[in-house]
Every structure is written in structure tokens, then in C-alpha cells.
CHARMM-style PDB file with segment names, atoms N, HN, CA, C and O in Angstrom:
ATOM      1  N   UNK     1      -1.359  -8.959   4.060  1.00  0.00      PROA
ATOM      2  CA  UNK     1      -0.489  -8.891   2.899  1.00  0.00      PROA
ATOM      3  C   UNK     1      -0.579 -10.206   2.106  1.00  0.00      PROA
ATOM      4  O   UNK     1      -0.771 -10.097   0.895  1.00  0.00      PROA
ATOM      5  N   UNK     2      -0.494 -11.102   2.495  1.00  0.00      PROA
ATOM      6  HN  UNK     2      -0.338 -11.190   3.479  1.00  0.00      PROA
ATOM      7  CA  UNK     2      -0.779 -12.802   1.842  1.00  0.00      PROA
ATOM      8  C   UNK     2      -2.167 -12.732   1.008  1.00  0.00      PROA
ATOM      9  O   UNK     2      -2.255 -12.969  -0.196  1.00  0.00      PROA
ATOM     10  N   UNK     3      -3.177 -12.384   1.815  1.00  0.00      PROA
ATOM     11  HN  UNK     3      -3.105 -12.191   2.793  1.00  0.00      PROA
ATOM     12  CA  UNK     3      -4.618 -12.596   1.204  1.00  0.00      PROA
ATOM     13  C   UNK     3      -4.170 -11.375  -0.135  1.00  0.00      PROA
ATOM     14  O   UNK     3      -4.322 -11.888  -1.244  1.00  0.00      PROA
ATOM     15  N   UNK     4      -3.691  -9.984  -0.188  1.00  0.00      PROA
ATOM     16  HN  UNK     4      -3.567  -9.567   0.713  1.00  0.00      PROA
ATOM     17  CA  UNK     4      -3.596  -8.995  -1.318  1.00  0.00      PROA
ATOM     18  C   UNK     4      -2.613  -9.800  -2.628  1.00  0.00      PROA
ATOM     19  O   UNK     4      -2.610  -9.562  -3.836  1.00  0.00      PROA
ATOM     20  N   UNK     5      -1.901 -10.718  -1.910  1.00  0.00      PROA
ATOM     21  HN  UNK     5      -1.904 -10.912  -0.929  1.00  0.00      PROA
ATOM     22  CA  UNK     5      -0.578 -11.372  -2.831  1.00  0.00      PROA
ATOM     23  C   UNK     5      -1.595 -12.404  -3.173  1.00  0.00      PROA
ATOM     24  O   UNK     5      -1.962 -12.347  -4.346  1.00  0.00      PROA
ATOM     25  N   UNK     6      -2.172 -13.381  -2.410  1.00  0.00      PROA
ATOM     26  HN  UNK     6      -1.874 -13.428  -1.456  1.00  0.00      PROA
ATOM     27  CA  UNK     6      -2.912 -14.322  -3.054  1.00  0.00      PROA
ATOM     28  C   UNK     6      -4.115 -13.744  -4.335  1.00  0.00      PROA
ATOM     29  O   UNK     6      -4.413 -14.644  -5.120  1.00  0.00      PROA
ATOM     30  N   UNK     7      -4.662 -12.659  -4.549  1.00  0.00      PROA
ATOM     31  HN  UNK     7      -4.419 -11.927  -3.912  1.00  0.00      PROA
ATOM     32  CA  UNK     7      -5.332 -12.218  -5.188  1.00  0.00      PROA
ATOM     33  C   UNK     7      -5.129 -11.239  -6.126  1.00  0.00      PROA
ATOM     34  O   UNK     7      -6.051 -10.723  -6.758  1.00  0.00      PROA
ATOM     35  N   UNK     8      -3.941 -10.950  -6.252  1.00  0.00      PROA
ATOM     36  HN  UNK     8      -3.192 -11.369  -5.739  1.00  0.00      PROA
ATOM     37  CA  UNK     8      -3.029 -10.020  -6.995  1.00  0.00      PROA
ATOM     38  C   UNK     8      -3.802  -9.848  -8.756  1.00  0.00      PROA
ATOM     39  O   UNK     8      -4.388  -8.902  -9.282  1.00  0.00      PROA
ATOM     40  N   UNK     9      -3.567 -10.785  -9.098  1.00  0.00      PROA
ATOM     41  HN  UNK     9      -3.091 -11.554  -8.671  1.00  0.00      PROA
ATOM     42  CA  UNK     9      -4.454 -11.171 -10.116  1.00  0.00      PROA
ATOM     43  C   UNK     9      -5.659  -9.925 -10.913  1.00  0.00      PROA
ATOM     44  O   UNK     9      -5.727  -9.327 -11.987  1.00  0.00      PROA
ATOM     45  N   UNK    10      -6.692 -10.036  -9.292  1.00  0.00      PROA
ATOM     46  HN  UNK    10      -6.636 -10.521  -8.420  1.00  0.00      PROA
ATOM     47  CA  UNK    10      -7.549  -9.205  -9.380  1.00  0.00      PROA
ATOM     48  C   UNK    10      -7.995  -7.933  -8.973  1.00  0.00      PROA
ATOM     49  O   UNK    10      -9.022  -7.381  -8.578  1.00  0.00      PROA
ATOM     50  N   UNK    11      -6.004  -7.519  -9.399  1.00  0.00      PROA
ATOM     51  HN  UNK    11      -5.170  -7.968  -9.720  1.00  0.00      PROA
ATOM     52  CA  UNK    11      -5.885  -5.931  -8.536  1.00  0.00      PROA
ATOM     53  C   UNK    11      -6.868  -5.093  -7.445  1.00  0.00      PROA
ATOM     54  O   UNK    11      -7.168  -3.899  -7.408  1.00  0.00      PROA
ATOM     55  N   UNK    12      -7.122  -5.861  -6.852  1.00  0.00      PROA
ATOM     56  HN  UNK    12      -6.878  -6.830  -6.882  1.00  0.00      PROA
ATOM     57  CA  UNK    12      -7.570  -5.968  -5.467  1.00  0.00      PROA
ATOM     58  C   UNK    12      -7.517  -4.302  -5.089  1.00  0.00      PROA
ATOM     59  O   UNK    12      -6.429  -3.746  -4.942  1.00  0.00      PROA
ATOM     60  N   UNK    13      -8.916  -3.504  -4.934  1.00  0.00      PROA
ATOM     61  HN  UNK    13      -9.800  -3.955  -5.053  1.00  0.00      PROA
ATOM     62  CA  UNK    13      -8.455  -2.116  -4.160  1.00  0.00      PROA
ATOM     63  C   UNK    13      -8.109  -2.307  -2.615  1.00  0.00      PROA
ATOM     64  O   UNK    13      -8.360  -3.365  -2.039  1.00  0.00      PROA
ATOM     65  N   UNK    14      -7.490  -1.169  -1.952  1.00  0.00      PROA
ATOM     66  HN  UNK    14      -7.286  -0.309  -2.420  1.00  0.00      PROA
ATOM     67  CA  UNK    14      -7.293  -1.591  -0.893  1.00  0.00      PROA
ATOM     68  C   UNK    14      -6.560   0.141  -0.665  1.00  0.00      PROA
ATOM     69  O   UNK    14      -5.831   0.823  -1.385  1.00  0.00      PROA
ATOM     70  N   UNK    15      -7.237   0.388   0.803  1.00  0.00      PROA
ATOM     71  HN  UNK    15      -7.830  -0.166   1.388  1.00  0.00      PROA
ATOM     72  CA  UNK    15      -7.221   1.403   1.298  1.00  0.00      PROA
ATOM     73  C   UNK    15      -5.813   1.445   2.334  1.00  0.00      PROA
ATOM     74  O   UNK    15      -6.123   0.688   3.253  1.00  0.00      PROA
ATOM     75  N   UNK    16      -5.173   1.689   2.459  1.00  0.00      PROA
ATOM     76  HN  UNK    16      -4.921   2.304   1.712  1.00  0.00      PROA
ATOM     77  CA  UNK    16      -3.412   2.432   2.805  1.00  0.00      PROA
ATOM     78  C   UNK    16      -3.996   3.494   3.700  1.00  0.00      PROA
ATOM     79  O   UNK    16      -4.967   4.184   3.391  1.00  0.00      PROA
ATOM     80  N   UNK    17      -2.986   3.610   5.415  1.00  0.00      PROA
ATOM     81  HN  UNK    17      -2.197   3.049   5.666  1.00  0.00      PROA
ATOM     82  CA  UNK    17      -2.804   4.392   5.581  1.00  0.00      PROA
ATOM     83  C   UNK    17      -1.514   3.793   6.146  1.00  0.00      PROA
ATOM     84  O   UNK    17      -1.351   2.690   6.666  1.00  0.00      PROA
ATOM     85  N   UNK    18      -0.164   5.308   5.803  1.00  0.00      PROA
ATOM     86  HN  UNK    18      -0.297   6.204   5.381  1.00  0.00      PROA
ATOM     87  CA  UNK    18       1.361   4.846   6.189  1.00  0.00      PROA
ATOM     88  C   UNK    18       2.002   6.204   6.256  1.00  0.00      PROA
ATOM     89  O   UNK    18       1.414   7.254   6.000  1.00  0.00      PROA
ATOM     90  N   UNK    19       3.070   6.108   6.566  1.00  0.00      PROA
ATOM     91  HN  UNK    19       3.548   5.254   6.774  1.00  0.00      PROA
ATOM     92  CA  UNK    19       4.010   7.193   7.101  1.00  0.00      PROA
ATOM     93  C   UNK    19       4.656   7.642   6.413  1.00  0.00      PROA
ATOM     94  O   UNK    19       5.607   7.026   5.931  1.00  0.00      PROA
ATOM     95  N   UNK    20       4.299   9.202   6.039  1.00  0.00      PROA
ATOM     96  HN  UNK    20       3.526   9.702   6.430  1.00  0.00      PROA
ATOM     97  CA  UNK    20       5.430   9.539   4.711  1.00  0.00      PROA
ATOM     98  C   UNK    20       6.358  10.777   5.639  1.00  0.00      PROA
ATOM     99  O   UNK    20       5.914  11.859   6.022  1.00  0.00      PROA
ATOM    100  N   UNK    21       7.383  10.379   5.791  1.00  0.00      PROA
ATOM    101  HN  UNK    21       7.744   9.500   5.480  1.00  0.00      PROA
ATOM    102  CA  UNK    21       8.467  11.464   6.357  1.00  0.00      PROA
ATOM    103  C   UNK    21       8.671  12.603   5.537  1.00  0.00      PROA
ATOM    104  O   UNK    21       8.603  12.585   4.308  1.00  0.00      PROA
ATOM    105  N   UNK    22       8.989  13.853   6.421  1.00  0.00      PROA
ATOM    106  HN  UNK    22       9.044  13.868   7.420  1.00  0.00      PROA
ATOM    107  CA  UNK    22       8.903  14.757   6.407  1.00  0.00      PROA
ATOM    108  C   UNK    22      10.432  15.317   5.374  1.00  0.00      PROA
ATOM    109  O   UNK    22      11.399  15.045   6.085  1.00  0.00      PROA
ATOM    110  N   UNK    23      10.760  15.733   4.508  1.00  0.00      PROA
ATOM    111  HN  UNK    23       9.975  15.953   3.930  1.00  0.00      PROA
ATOM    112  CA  UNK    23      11.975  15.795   3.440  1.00  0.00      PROA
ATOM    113  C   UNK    23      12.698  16.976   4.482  1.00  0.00      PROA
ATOM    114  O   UNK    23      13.805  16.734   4.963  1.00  0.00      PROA
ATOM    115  N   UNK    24      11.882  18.457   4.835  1.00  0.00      PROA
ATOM    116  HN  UNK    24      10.983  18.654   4.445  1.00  0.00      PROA
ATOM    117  CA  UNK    24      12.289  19.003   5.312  1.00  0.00      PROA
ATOM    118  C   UNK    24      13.110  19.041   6.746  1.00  0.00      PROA
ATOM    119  O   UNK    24      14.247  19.497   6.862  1.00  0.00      PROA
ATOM    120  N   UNK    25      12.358  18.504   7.767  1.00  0.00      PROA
ATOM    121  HN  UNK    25      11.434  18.134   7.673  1.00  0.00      PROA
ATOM    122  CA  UNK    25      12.763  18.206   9.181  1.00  0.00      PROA
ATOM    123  C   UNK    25      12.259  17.018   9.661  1.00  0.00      PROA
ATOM    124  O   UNK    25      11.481  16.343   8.987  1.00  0.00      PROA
ATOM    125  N   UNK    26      12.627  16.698  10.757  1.00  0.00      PROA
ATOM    126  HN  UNK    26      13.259  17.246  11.304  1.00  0.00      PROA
ATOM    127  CA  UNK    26      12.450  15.522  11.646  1.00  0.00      PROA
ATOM    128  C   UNK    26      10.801  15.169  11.414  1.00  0.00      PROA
ATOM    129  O   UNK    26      10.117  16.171  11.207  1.00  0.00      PROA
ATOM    130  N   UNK    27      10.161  14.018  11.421  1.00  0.00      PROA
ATOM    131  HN  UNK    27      10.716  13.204  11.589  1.00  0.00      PROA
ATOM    132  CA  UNK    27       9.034  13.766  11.625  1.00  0.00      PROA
ATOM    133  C   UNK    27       8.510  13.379  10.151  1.00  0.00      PROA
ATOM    134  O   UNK    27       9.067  12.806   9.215  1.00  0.00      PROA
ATOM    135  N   UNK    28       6.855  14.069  10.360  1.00  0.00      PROA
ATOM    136  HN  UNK    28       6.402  14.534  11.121  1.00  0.00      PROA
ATOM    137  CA  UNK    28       6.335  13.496   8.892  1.00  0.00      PROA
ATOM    138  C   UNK    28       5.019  13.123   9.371  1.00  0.00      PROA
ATOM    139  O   UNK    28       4.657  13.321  10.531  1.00  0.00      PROA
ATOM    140  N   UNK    29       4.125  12.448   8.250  1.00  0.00      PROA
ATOM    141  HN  UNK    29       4.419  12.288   7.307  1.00  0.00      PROA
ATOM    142  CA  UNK    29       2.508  12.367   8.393  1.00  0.00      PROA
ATOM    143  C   UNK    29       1.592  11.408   8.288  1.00  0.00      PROA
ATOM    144  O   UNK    29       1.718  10.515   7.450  1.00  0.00      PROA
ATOM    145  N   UNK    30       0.813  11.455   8.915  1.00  0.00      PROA
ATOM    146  HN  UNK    30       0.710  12.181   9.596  1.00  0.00      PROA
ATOM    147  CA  UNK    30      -0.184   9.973   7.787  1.00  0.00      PROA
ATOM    148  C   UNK    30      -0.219  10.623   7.220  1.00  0.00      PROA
ATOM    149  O   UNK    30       0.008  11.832   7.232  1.00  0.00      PROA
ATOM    150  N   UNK    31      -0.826   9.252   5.925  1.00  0.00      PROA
ATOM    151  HN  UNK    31      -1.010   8.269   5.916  1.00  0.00      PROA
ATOM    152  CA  UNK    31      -1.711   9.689   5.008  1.00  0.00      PROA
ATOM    153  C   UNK    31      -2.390   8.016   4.416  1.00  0.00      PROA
ATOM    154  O   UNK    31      -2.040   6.841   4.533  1.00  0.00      PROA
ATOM    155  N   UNK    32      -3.327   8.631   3.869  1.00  0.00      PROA
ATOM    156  HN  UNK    32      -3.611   9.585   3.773  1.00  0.00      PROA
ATOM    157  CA  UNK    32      -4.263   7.717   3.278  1.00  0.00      PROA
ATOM    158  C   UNK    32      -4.407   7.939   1.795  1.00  0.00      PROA
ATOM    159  O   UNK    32      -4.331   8.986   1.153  1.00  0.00      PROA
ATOM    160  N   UNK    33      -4.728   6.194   1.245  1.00  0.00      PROA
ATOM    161  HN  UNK    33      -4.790   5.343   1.766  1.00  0.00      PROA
ATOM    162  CA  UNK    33      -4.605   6.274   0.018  1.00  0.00      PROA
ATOM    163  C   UNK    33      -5.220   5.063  -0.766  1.00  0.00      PROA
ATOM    164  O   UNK    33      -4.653   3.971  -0.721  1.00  0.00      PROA
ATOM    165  N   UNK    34      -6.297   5.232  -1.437  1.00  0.00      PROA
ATOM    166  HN  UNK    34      -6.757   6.119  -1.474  1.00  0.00      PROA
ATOM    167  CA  UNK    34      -6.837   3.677  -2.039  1.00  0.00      PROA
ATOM    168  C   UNK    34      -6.403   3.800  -3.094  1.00  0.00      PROA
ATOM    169  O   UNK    34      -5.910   4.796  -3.622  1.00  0.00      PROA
ATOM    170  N   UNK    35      -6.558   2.773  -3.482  1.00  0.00      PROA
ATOM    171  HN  UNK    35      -6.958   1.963  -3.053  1.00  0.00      PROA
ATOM    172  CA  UNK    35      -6.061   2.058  -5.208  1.00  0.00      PROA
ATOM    173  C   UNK    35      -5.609   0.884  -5.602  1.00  0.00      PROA
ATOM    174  O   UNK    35      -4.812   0.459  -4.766  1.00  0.00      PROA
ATOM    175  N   UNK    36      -5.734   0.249  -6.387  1.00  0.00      PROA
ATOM    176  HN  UNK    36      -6.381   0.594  -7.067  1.00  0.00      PROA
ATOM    177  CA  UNK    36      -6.020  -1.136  -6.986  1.00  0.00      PROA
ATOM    178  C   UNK    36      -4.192  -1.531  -6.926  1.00  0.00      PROA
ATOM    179  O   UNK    36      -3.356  -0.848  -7.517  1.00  0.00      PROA
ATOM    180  N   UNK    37      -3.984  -2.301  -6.400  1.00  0.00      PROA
ATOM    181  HN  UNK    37      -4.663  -2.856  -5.920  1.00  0.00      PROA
ATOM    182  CA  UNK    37      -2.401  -3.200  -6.233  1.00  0.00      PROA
ATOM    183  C   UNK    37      -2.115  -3.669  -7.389  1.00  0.00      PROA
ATOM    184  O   UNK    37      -2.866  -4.496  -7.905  1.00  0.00      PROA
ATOM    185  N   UNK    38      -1.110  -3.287  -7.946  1.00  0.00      PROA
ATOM    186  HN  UNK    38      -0.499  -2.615  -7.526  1.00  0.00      PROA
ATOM    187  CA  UNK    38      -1.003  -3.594  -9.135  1.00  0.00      PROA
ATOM    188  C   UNK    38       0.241  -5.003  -8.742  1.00  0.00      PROA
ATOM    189  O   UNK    38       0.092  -6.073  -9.333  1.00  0.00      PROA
ATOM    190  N   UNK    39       1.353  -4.837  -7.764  1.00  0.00      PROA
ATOM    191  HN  UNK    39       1.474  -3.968  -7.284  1.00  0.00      PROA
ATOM    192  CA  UNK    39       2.432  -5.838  -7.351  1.00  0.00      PROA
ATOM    193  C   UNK    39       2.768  -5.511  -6.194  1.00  0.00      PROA
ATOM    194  O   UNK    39       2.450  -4.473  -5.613  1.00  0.00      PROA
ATOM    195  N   UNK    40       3.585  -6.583  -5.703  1.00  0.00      PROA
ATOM    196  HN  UNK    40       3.844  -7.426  -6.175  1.00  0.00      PROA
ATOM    197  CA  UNK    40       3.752  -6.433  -4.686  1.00  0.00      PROA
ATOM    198  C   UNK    40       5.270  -6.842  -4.465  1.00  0.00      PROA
ATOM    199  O   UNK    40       5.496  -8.016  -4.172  1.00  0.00      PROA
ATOM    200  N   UNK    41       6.463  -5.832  -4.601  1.00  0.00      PROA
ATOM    201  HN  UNK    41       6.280  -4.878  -4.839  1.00  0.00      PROA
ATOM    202  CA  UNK    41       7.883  -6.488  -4.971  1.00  0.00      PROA
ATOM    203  C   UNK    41       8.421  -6.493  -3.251  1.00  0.00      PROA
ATOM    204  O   UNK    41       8.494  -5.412  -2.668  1.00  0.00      PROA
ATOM    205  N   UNK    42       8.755  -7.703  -2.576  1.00  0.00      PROA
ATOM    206  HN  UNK    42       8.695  -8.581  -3.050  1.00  0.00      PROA
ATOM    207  CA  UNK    42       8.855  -7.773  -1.303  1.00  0.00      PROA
ATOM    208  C   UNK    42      10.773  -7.621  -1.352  1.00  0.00      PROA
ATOM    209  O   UNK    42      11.317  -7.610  -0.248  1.00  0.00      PROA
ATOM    210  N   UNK    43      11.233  -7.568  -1.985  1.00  0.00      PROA
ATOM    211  HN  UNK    43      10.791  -7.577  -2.882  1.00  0.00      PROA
ATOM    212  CA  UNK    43      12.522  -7.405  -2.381  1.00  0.00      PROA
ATOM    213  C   UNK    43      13.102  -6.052  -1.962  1.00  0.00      PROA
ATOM    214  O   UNK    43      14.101  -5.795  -1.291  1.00  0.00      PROA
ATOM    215  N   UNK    44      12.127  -5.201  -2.590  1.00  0.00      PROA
ATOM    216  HN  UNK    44      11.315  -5.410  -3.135  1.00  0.00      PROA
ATOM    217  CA  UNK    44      12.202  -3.981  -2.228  1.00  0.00      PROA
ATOM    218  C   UNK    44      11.536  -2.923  -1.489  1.00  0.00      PROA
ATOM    219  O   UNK    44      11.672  -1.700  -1.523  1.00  0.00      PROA
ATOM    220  N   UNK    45      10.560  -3.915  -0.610  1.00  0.00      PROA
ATOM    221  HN  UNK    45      10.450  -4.908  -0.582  1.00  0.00      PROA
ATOM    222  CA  UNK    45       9.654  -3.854   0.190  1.00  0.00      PROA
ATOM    223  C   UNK    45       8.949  -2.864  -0.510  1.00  0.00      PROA
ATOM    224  O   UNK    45       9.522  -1.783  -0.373  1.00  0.00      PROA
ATOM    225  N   UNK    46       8.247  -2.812  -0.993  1.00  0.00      PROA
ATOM    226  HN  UNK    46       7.781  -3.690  -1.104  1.00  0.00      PROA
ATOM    227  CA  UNK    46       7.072  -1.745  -1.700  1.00  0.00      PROA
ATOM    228  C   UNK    46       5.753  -2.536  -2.583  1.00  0.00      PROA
ATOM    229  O   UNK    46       5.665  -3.605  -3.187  1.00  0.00      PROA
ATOM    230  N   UNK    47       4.986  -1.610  -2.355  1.00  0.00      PROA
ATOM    231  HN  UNK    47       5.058  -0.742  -1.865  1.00  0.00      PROA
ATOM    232  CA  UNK    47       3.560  -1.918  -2.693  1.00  0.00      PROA
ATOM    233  C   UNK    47       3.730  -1.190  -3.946  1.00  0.00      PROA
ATOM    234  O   UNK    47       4.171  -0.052  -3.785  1.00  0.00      PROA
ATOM    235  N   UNK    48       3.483  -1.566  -5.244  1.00  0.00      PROA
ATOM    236  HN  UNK    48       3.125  -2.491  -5.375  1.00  0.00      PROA
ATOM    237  CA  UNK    48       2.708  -0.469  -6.227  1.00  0.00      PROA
ATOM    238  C   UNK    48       1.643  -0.448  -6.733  1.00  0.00      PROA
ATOM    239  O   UNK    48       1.215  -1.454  -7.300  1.00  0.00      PROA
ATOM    240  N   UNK    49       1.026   0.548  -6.674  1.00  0.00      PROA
ATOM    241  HN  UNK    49       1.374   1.364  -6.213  1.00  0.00      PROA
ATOM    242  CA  UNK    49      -0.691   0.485  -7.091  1.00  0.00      PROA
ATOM    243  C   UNK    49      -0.446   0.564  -8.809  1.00  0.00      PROA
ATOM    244  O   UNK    49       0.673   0.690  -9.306  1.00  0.00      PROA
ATOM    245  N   UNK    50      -1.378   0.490  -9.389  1.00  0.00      PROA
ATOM    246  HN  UNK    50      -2.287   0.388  -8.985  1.00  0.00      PROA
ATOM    247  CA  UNK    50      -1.866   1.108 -10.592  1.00  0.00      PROA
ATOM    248  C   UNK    50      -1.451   2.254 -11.256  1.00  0.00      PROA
ATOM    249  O   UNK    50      -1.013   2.319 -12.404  1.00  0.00      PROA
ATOM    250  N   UNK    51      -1.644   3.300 -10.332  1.00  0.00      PROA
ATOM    251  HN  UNK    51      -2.000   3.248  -9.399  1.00  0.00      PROA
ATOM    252  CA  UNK    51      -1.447   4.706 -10.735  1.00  0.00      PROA
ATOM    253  C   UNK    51       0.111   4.910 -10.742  1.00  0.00      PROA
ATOM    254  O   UNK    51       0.640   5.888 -11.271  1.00  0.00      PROA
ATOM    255  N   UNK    52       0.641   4.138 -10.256  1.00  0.00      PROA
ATOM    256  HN  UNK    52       0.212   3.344  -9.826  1.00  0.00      PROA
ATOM    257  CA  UNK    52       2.353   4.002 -10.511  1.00  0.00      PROA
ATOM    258  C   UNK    52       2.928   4.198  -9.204  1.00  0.00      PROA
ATOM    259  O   UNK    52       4.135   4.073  -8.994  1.00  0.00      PROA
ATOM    260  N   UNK    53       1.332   4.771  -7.539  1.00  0.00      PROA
ATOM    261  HN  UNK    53       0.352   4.872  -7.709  1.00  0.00      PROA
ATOM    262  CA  UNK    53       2.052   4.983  -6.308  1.00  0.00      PROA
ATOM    263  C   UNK    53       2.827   3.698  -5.689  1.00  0.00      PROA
ATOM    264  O   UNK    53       2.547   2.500  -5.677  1.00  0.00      PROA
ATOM    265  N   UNK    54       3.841   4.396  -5.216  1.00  0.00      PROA
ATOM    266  HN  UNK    54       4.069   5.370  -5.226  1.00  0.00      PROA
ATOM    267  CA  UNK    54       4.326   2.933  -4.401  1.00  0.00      PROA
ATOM    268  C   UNK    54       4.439   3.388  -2.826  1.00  0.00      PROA
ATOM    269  O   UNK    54       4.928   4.459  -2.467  1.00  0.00      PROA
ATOM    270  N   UNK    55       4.081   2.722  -2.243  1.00  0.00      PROA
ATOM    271  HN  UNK    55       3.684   1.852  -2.535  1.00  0.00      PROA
ATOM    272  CA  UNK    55       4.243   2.676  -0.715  1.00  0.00      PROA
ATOM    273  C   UNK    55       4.668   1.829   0.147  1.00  0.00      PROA
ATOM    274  O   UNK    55       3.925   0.946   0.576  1.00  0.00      PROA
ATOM    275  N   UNK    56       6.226   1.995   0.630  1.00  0.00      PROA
ATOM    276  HN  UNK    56       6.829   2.712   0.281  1.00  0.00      PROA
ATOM    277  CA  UNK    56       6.895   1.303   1.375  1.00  0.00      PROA
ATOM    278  C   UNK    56       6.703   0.716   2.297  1.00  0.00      PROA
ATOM    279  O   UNK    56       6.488   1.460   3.254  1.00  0.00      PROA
ATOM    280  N   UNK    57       6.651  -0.640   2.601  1.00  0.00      PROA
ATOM    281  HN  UNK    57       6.825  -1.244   1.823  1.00  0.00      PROA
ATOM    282  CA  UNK    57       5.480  -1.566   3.321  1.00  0.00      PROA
ATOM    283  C   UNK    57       6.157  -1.292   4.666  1.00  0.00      PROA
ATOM    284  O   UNK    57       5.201  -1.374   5.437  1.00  0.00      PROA
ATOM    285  N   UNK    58       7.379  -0.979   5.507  1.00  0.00      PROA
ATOM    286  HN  UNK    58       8.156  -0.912   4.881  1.00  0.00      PROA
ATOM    287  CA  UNK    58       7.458  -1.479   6.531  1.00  0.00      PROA
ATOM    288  C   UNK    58       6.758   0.485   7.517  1.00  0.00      PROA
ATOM    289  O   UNK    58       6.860   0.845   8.690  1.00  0.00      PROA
ATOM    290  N   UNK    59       6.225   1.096   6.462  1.00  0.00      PROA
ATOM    291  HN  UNK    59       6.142   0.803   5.509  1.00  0.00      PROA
ATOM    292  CA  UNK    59       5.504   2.411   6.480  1.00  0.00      PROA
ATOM    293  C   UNK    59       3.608   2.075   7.387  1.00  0.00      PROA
ATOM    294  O   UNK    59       3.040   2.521   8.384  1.00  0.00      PROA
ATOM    295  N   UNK    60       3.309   1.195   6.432  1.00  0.00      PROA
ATOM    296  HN  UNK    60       3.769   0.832   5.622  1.00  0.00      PROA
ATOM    297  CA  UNK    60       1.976   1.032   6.579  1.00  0.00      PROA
ATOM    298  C   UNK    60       1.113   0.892   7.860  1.00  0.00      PROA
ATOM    299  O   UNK    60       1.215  -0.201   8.417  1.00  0.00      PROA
ATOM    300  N   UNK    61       0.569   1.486   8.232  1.00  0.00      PROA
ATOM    301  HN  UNK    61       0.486   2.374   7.779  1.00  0.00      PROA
ATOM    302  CA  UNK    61       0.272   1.627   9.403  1.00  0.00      PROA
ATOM    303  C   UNK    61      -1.154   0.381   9.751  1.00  0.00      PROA
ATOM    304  O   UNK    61      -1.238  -0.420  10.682  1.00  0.00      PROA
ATOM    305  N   UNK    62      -2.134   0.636   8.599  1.00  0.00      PROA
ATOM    306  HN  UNK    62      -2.066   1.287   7.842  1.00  0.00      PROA
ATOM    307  CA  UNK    62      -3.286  -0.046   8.265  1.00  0.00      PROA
ATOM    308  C   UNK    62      -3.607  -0.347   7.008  1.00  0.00      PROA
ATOM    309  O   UNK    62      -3.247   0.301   6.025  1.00  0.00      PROA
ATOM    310  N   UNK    63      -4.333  -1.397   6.998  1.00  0.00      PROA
ATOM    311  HN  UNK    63      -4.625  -1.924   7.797  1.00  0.00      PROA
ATOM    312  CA  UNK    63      -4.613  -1.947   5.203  1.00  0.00      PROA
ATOM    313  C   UNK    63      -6.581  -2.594   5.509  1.00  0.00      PROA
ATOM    314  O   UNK    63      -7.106  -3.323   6.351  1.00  0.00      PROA
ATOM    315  N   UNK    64      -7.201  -1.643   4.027  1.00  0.00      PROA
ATOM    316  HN  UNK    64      -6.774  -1.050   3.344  1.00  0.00      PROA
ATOM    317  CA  UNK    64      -8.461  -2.118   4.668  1.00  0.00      PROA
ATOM    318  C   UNK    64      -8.575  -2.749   3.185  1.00  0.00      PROA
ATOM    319  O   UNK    64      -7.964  -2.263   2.233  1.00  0.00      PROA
ATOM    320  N   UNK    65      -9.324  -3.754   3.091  1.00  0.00      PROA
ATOM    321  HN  UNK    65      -9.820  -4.149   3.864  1.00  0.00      PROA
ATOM    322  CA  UNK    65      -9.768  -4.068   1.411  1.00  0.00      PROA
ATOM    323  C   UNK    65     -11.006  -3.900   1.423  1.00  0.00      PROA
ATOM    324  O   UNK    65     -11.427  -4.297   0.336  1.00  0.00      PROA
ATOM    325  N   UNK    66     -11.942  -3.479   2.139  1.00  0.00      PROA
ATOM    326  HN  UNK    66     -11.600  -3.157   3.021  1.00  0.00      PROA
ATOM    327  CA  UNK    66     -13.358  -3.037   1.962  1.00  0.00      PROA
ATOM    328  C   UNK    66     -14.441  -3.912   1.338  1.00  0.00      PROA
ATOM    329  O   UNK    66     -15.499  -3.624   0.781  1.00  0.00      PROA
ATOM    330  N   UNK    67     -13.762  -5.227   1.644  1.00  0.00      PROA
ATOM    331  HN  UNK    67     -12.902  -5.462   2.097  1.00  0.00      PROA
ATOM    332  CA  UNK    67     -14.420  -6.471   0.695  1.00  0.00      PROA
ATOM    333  C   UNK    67     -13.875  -6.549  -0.579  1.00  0.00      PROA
ATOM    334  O   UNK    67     -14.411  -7.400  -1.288  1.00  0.00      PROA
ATOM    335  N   UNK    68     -13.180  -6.063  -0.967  1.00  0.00      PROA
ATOM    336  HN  UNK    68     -12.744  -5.371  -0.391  1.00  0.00      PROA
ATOM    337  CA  UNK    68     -12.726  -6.628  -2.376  1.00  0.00      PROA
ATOM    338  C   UNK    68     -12.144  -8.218  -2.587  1.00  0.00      PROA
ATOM    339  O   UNK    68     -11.543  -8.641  -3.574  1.00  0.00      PROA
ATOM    340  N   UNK    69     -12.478  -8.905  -1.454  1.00  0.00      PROA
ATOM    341  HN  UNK    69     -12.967  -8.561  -0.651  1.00  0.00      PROA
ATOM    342  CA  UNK    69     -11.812 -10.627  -1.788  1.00  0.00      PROA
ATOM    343  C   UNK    69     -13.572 -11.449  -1.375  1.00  0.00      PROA
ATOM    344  O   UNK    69     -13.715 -12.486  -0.726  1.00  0.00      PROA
ATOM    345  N   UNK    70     -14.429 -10.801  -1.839  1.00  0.00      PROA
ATOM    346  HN  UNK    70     -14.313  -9.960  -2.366  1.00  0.00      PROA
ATOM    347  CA  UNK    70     -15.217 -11.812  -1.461  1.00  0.00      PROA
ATOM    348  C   UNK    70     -15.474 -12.935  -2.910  1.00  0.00      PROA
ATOM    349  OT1 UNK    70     -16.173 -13.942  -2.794  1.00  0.00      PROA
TER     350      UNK     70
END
């Protein structure tokens, strides 16, 4: 998370997988999701990409950047 905040700048893609609960009943799913970080508001613990997704950081299971900080 530091190295994505240190580079923020250069909306950094970065591949997400995290836990989205289930609305209906108990439980819920991965899922996976790339896209360029647009901020990172730790206030409200959430990631928002670009596309306007936000994904609640204490969710995240894995974070890959696929080289995007070289």
C-alpha cells in the first residue's frame, strides 16, 4: 500500500483481489479486479480506481502491480 501511495501520481494499475459480501445471506465472494488507482482515502479506508470502483481496503485479500513501479 505505501509503494501504490508513494506513486499515486502515476495511477499505478494494480490487480485487486477482495471480499465482496453477500447482500442477500451470510457469506460472499472473491473477486478480482485491475485498474489504475486513482486515491487512496485511508480515512475511509477505501481504494478508488479510475473507473469510480472503490474497494474497501481492510477487504483485500491480494494486491499485484505487475511491474507498474519500475
Amino acid at each position: 500500500m505505501q509503494i501504490i501511495s508513494e506513486h499515486i501520481l502515476e495511477r499505478p494499475e494494480v490487480t485487486f483481489t477482495y471480499f465482496v459480501s453477500d447482500l442477500k445471506k451470510s457469506g460472499g465472494k472473491y473477486e478480482t479486479v485491475t485498474g489504475k488507482v486513482k486515491k487512496i482515502n485511508y480515512s475511509n479506508n477505501v481504494i478508488i480506481l479510475e473507473n469510480g470502483a472503490e474497494i474497501y481496503i481492510p477487504d483485500i485479500l491480494e494486491m499485484d502491480s505487475a511491474g507498474s513501479f519500475e
